[in-house]
Every structure is written in C-alpha cells, then in structure tokens.
N, C-alpha and C positions, 0 to 999 in steps of 0.2 A: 188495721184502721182504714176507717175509708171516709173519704174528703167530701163533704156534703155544701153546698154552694151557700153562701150569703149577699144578698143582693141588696143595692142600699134603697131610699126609695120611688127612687127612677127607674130601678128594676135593673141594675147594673151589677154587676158582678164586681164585689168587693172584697172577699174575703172567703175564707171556709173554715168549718168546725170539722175537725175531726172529729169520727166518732167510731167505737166498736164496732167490728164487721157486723155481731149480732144482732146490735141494737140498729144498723144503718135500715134495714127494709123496713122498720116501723117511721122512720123518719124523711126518708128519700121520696115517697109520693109528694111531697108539699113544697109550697115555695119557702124558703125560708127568708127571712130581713136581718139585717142589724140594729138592734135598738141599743143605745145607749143610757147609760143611768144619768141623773141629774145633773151631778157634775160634769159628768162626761170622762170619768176617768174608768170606767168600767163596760163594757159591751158584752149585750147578750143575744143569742139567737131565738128569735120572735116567728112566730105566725101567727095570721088574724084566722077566724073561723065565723061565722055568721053575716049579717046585714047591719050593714051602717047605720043604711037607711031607716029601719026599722027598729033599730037600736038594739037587735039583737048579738054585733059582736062583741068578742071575747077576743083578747089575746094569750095564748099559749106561747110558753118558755120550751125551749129543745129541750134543760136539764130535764125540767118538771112532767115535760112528755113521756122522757125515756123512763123516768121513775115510776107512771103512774100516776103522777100526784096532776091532773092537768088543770086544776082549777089554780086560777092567781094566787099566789098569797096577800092576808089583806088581814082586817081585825076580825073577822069572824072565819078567818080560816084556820083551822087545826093542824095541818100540814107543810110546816116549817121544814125547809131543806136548808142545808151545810154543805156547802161543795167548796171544792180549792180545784182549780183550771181542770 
C-alpha cells in the first residue's frame, strides 16, 4: 500500500488514502484535496482538472480514477460505483 497525500484547501496536508502499490503511479502525479459530502459525515479524495475561469473544470474522485469510470456521477451518468473504505 502506499500513502498518497490529502491536502485541505489551503493546501495543507491533512490526511492520506491508501492506495495499491499498483494503482499508486496512476494517481501520485496529481494533487489530491479532501472534499467532504453534504453532511459532512463522509470524505472523499478529490481533484479538479480544467479552468474555472472558463468553466471548463471538472472534478475527479480517486475511487472513480482508479476504476476508470473518471466522469462525476450525476443523472445522465451510467457509471454507478459501490465501494466500502
């Protein structure tokens, strides 16, 4: 397993996901965040990819990265994930 950073968003080091050695080089270029669900009883590991500015970003889930699946889930997505920790 290897320990991949989470930073909150002042850029702080808050936390880390484990992840499999194999899947760590597809995931370790990027910065990762902590974003939290609504309630705030859930945390996931986030990255943004595009322009703000421009309204081109997007943010990317680490699950969703590792799987493949990189687009949000949302009502017109097909790509429904089931994970436990």
């Amino acid at each position: 397993m290897t320990p991949i950073a989470l930073r909150d968003r002042r850029g702080r080091l808050v936390e880390f996901a484990w992840v499999d050695d194999q899947d760590a080089d597809l995931v370790r270029p990027h910065t990762w965040h902590v974003a939290k669900d609504r309630r705030g009883d859930l945390a996931y590991a986030r990255r943004s990819e595009g322009s703000a500015r421009r309204g081109t970003q997007v943010q990317i889930l680490m699950h969703r990265e590792i799987l493949g699946l990189r687009r949000m889930p949302g009502p017109a997505c097909a790509d429904q994930v089931d994970h436990r920790n």
